[in-house]
LUMNUBA-29398 format. One record per residue (C-alpha): residue number from 1; x, y, z. Coordinates in pm, whole numbers, m for minus. Example, Ala and Ser with C-alpha at 12.3 -4.5 7.8 and 13.67 -1.06 7.14 Angstrom:
! LUMNUBA-29398
@i: 1	u: 1230	v: m450	w: 780
@i: 2	u: 1367	v: m106	w: 714
//
This chain:
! LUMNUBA-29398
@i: 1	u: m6762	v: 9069	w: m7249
@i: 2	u: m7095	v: 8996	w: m7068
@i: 3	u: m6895	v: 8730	w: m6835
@i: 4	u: m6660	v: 8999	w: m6704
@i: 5	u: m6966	v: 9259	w: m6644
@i: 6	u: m7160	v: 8988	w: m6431
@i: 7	u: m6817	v: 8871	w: m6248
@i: 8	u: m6799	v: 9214	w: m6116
@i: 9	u: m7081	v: 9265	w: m6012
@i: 10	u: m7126	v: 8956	w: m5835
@i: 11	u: m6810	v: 9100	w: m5609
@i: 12	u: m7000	v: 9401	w: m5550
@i: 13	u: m7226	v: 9445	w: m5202
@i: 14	u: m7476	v: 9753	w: m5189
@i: 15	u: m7557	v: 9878	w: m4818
@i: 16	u: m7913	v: 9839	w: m4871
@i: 17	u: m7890	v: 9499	w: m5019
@i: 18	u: m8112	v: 9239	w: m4798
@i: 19	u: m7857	v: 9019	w: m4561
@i: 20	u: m8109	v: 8816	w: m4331
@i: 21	u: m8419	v: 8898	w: m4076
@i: 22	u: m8458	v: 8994	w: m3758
@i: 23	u: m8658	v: 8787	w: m3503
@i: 24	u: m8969	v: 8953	w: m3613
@i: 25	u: m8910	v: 8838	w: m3972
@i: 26	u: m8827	v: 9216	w: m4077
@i: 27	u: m8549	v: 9261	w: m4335
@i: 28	u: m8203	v: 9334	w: m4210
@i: 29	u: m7951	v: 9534	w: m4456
@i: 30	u: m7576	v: 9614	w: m4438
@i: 31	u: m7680	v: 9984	w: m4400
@i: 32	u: m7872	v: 9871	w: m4031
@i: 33	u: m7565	v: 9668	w: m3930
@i: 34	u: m7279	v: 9958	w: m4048
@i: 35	u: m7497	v: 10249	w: m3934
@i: 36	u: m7319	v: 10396	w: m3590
@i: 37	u: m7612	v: 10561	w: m3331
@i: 38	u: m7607	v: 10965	w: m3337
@i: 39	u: m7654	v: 10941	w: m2984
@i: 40	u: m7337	v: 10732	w: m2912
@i: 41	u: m7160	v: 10973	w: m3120
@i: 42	u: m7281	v: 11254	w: m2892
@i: 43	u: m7221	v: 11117	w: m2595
@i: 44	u: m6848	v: 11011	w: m2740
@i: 45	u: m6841	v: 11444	w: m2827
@i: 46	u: m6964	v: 11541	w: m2477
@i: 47	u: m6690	v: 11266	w: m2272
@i: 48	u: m6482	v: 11466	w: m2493
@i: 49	u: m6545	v: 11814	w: m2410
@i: 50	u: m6603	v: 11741	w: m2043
@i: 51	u: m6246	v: 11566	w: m2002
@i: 52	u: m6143	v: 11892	w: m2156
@i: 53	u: m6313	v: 12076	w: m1939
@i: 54	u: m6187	v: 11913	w: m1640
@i: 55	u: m5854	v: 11892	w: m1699
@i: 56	u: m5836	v: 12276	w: m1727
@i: 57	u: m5883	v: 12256	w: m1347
@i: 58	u: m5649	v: 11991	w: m1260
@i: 59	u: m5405	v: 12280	w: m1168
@i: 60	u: m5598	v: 12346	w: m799
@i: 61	u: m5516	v: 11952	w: m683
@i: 62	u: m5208	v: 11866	w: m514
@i: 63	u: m5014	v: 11593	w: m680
@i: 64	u: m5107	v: 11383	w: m454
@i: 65	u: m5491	v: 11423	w: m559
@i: 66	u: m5405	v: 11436	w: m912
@i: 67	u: m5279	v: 11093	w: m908
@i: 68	u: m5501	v: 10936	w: m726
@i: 69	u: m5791	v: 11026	w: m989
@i: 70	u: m5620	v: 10957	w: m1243
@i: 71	u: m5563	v: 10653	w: m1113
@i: 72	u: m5867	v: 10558	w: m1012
@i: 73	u: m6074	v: 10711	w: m1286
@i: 74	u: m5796	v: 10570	w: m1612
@i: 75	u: m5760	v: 10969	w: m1716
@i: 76	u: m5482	v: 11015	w: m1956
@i: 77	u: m5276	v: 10667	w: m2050
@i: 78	u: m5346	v: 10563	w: m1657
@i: 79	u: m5529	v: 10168	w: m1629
@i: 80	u: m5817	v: 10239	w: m1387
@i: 81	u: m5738	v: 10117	w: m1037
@i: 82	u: m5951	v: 10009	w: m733
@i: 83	u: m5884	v: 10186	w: m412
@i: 84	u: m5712	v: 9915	w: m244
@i: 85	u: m5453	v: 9873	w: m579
@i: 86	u: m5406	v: 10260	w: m535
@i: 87	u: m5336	v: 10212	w: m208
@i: 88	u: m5123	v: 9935	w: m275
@i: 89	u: m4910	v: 10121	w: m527
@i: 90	u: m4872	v: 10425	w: m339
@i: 91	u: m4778	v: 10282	w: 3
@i: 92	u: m5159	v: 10398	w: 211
@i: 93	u: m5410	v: 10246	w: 302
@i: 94	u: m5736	v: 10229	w: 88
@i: 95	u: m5968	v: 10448	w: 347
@i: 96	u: m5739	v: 10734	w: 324
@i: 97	u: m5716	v: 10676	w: m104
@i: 98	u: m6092	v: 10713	w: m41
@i: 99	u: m6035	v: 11029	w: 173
@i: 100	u: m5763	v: 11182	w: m94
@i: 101	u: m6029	v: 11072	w: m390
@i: 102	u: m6353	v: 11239	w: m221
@i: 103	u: m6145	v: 11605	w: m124
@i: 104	u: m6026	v: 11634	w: m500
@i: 105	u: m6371	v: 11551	w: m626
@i: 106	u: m6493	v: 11805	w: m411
@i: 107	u: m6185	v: 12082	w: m500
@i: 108	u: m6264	v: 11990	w: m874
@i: 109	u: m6644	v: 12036	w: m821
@i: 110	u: m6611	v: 12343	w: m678
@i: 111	u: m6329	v: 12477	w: m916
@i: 112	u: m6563	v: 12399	w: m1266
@i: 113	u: m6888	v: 12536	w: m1039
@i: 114	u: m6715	v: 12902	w: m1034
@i: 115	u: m6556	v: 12910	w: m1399
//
């Protein structure tokens, strides 16, 4: 009876159990390796909300425009693109990708700066 108490919980790992030291010769845990940073799971919220946000006001760009951000930006299931690729894909050159790209940041800017 006592071997099968101490086999299991030799299979068992407790988050604050000591795994190794840092550089400094502190004690590392499982807890310090698992643990996730509240501030990249804020940031993660706030991408989040502002993708929302933004494409509420997709609707005032052409086509055109739309594409080319997401494009060049990877919004929705879109790889992100370099100018030149855009360009390359939709038959332009990359200056006037650049041109398309800067007037529907600027129509987007403007569109979430009076909402």
């Amino acid at each position: 009876m006592h071997l099968r108490t101490t086999r299991r919980i030799r299979q068992e790992v407790k988050l604050y159990d000591p795994i190794g030291a840092d550089r400094e010769g502190n004690e590392i845990n499982l807890m310090d390796i698992l643990s996730s940073d509240q501030d990249e799971v804020l940031d993660a919220v706030v991408l989040n909300i502002d993708r929302d946000r933004l494409a509420e006001h997709f609707h005032c760009l052409s086509p055109r425009e739309r594409t080319v951000l997401e494009l060049r930006f990877g919004l929705g299931q879109q790889e992100k693109l370099t100018q030149r690729q855009i360009g390359r894909k939709l038959g332009i050159s990359r200056s006037y990708v650049s041109r398309i790209e800067k007037r529907a940041l600027g129509k987007l800017l403007h569109a979430m700066g009076s909402s």
